[in-house]
Each structure stands twice: as C-alpha cells, then as structure tokens.
C-alpha positions as CSV (number, residue, x, y, z in Angstrom):
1,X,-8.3,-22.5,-17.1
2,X,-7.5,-18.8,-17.1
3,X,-5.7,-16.4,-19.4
4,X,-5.5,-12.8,-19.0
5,X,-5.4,-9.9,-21.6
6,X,-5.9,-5.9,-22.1
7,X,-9.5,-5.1,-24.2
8,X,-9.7,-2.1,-26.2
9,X,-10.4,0.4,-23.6
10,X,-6.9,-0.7,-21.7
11,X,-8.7,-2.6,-19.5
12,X,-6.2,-5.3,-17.4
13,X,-9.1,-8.6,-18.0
14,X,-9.2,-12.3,-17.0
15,X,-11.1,-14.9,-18.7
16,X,-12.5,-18.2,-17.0
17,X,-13.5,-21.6,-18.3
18,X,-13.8,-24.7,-16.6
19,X,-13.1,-28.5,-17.5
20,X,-15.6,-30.8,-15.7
21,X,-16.2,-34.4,-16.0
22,X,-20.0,-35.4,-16.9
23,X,-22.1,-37.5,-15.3
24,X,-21.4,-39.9,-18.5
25,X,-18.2,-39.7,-18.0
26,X,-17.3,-37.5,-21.0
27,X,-15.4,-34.2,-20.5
28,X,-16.6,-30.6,-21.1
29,X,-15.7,-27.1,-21.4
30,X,-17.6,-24.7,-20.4
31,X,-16.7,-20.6,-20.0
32,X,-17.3,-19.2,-16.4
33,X,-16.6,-15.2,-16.7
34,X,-14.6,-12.3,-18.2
35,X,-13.5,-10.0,-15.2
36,X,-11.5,-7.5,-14.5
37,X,-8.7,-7.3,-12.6
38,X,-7.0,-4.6,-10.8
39,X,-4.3,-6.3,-8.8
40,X,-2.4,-7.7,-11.7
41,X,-0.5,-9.8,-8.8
42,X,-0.6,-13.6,-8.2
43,X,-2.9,-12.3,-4.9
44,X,-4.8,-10.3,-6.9
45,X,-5.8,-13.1,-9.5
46,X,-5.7,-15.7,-6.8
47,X,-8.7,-13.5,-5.3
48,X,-10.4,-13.1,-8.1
49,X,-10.3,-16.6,-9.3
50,X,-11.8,-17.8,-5.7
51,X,-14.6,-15.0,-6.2
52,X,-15.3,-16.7,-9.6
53,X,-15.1,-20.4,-7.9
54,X,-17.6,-19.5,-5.5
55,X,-20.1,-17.6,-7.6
56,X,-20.3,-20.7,-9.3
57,X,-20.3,-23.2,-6.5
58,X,-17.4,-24.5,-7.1
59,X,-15.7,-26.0,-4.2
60,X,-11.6,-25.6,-4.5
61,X,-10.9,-29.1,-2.8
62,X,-12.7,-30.4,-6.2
63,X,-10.6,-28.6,-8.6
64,X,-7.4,-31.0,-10.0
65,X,-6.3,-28.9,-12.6
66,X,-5.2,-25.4,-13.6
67,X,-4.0,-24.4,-17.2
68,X,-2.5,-21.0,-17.8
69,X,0.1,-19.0,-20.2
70,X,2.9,-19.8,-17.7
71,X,3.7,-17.0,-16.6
72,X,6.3,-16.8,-13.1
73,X,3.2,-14.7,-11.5
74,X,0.9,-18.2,-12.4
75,X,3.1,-21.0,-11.7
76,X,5.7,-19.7,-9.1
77,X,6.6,-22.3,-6.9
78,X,6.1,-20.3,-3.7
79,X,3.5,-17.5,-4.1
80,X,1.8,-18.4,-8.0
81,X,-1.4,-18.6,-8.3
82,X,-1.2,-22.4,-9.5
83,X,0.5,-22.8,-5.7
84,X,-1.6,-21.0,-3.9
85,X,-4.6,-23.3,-5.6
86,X,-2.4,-26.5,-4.3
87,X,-2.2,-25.0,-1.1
88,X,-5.8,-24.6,-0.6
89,X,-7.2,-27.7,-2.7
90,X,-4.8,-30.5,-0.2
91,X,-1.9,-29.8,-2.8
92,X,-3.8,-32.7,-5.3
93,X,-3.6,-30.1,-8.4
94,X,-2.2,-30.5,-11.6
95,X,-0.6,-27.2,-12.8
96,X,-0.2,-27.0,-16.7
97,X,1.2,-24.8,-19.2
98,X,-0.8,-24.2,-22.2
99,X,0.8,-25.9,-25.0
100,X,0.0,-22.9,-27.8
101,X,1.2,-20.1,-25.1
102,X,4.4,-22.5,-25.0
103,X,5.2,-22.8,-27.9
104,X,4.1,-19.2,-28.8
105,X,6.8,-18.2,-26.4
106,X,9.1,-20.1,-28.0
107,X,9.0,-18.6,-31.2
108,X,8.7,-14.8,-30.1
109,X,11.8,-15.5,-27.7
110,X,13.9,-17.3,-30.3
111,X,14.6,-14.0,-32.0
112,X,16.3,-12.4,-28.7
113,X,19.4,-12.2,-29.1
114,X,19.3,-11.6,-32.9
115,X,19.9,-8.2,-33.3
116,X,18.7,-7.7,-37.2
117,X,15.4,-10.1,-36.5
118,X,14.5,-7.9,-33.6
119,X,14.6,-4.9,-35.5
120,X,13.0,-6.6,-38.3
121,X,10.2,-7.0,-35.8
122,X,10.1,-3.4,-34.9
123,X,10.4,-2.1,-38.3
124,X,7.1,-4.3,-39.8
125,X,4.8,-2.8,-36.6
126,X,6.2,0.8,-37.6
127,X,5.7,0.0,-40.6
128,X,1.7,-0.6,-40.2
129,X,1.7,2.6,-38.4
130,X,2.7,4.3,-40.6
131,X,0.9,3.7,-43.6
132,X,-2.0,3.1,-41.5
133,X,-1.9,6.6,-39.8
134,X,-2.4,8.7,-43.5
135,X,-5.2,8.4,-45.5
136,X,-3.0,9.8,-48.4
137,X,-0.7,7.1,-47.7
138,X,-3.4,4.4,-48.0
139,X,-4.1,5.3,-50.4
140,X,-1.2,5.8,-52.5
141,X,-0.4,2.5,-51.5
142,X,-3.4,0.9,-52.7
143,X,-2.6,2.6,-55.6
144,X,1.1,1.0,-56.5
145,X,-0.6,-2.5,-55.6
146,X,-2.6,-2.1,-58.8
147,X,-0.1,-0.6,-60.6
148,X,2.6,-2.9,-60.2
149,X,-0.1,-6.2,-60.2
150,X,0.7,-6.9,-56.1
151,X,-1.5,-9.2,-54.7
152,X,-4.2,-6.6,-52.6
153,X,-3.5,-7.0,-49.0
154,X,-3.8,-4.9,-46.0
155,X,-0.8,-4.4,-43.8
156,X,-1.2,-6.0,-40.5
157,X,-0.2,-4.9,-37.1
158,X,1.9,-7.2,-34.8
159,X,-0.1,-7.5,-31.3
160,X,2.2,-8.6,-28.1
161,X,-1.0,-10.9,-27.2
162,X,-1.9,-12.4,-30.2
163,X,-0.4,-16.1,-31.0
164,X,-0.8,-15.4,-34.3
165,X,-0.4,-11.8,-35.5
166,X,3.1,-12.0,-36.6
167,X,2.8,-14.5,-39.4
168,X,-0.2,-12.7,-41.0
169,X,1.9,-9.3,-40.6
170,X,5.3,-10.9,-42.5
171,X,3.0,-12.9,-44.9
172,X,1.4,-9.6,-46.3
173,X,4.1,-7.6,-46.1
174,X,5.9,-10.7,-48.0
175,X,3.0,-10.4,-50.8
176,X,3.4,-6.6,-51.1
177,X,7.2,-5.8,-50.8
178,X,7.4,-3.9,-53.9
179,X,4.7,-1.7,-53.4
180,X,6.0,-1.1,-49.6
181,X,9.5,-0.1,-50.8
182,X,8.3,2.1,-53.5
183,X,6.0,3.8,-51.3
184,X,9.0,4.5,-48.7
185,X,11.1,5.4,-51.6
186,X,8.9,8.4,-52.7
187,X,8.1,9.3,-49.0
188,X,12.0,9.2,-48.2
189,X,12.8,11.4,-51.2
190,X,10.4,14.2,-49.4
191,X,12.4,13.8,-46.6
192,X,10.4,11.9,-43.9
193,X,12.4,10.5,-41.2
194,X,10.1,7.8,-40.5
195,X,9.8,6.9,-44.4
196,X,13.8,7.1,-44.8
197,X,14.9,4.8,-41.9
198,X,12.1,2.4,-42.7
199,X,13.5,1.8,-46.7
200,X,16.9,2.1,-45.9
201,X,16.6,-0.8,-43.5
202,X,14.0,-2.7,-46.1
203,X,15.9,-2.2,-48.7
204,X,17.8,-5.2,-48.6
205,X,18.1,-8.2,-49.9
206,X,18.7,-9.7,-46.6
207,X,15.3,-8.2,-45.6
208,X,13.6,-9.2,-48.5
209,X,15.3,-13.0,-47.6
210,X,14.3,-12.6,-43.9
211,X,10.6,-12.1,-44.1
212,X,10.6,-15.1,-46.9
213,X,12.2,-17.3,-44.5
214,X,9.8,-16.0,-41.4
215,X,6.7,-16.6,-43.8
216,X,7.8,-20.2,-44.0
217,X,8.5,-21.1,-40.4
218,X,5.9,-19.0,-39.1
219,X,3.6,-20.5,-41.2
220,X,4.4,-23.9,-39.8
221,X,3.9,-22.1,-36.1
222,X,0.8,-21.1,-36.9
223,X,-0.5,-24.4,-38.2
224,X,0.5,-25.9,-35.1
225,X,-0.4,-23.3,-32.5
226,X,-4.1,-23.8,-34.1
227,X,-4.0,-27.7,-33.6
228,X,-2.7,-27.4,-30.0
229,X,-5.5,-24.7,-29.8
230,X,-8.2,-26.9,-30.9
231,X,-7.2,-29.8,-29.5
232,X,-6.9,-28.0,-26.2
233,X,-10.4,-26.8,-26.9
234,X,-11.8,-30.0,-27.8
C-alpha cells in the first residue's frame, strides 16, 4: 500500500506499508518507509517501491496486492505502477483503489462544473488567508466572536491532500458567519480589494445557504471517509 504526498519543506514523499498474512493465519499491517521521491513518474515510484521491496526482503513474485489513491500514473493499464508490479510478480496482482481516496475524489470532483461552488471553494481558502495573514485581523476577529456570542472557532484552511479539510473549513466558517461578514464589512469600507470581493460574494443568502448545505453533506463524507479509513486500517 503506497500513497504519496508534499511535507512541509515541499518535499515530493511516498509512504509504505505492507499487508502480510501471519503465520496464524490473521492479517497485519505493518509500515515499511517514508521516502522521497524525485521522479514523480510511474518509473520513478516503480523504482523506488522495488528499492523499498528489497530492503525489506520482500520478494515481488509474493506480493498479490497493491492499494493506492488511483491515480492514471498508479493504475495505468500500460505503464502504471500497479502494471508494471503485474508484469514482474507473473501478472497474479490485485490492483485496488482506496476506498476513502475514492470517494474523496468523488466529492471534490462533484463541484466541477458548478461555477458558484467552485468559487465558494476558492473564496473560504482566501478567506483563511487572509485573516490568517494579520495579526490585527485576528484579532479583531476574535474580538466580534465575543461580541456578537459566535461560537470561538479558528478558520481553517482547505489542503488539496487532506480528505477531510474541507468539511472542518465550511463547518467553522458555518459557526462564525457573522463575525466573518462583519469583519469584511469594515475591512471593505477601508477599501481593501481582497476584503471587498470576499463580502460581496459572502454576502448572500445563497452563500450563507451553500455552506449550510456543504456542512450537512460533508459531514456525512467525513463520517464515512473515516470508517473506510479504519476499516481499511484494521
């Protein structure tokens, strides 16, 4: 099982694991390595994966299974790395998509194509930034939370690689809409861009309506994602 990622220093990664049957008979996880990778190609991960394999003694011909985020460059027919693995193993390998990558997919890509949820998307990462990127505004925002009773809650970003980023950032800007928009009013009244275009698009009850709604179904996501996740783990 593989999955690759960025870290904090912008560094391309790919983690490990293995799923092995026991002597007993029972099945069991266990994590192999977190390398980098610099060829970000289905070559370039094949070879990494084979220098993992035989670090570990691990002889492809007994390998029947490989999970990934399925990705084209993992489970391309010709040149993937899942068929690459089939062609060195005597083709007896069972290629799988993850289950929470899959349905994680589904959910980011059901918005293309909607032109107002897209750039409802956009506008709650901006958002983050740009409270996040003032002290002053912090703080001010802190400020209308107690004022007008909000629930306190920090903004949240919305990370490309994490399942479940989206659904906290909608649920807390859900819990502190009114401090948001009043922040954004008195910014856009001093005549910041950013602040302007951000309340003008907010300030809407169709926006307002749209995050409720994505709280709800994303919330449901998330539940799910997490039992596909355990499960998967288990």
């Amino acid at each position: 099982m593989i999955n690759e990622s960025t870290d904090i220093s912008i560094t391309h990664k790919m983690v490990v694991y293995t799923k092995l049957m026991n002597c007993s008979g029972r099945s069991e996880i266990h994590f192999l390595k977190n390398i980098e990778v610099c060829d970000g190609t289905a070559e370039g991960i094949y070879s990494k994966l084979k220098d993992v394999c035989a670090d570990f003694e691990i002889p492809l011909q007994k390998v029947k299974g490989f999970c990934s985020d399925g990705a084209s460059v993992m489970v391309g027919r010709k040149t993937g790395v899942s068929a690459r693995l089939k062609s060195d193993s005597s083709g007896l390998v069972s290629s799988v998509h993850c289950v929470a990558h899959r349905l994680a997919f589904a959910a980011s890509q059901a918005i293309e194509g909607i032109p107002f949820l897209e750039k409802l998307q956009t506008s709650i990462s901006k958002l983050f930034q740009y409270i996040r990127s003032s002290t002053n505004r912090m703080h001010k925002f802190t400020e209308l939370q107690d004022m007008l009773d909000d629930e306190k809650v920090q903004l949240v970003a919305v990370h490309q690689v994490r399942w479940l980023s989206m659904h906290r950032a909608v649920r807390a800007l859900h819990k502190s809409f009114p401090s948001v928009l009043l922040l954004l009013e008195h910014d856009a009244s001093e005549d910041k861009v950013t602040a302007h275009g951000l309340h003008s698009f907010l300030n809407k009850s169709v926006a307002l309506l749209s995050v409720a709604l994505l709280r709800d179904v994303l919330s449901i996501i998330t539940t799910l994602s997490t039992v596909f996740f355990l499960k998967e783990g288990h």
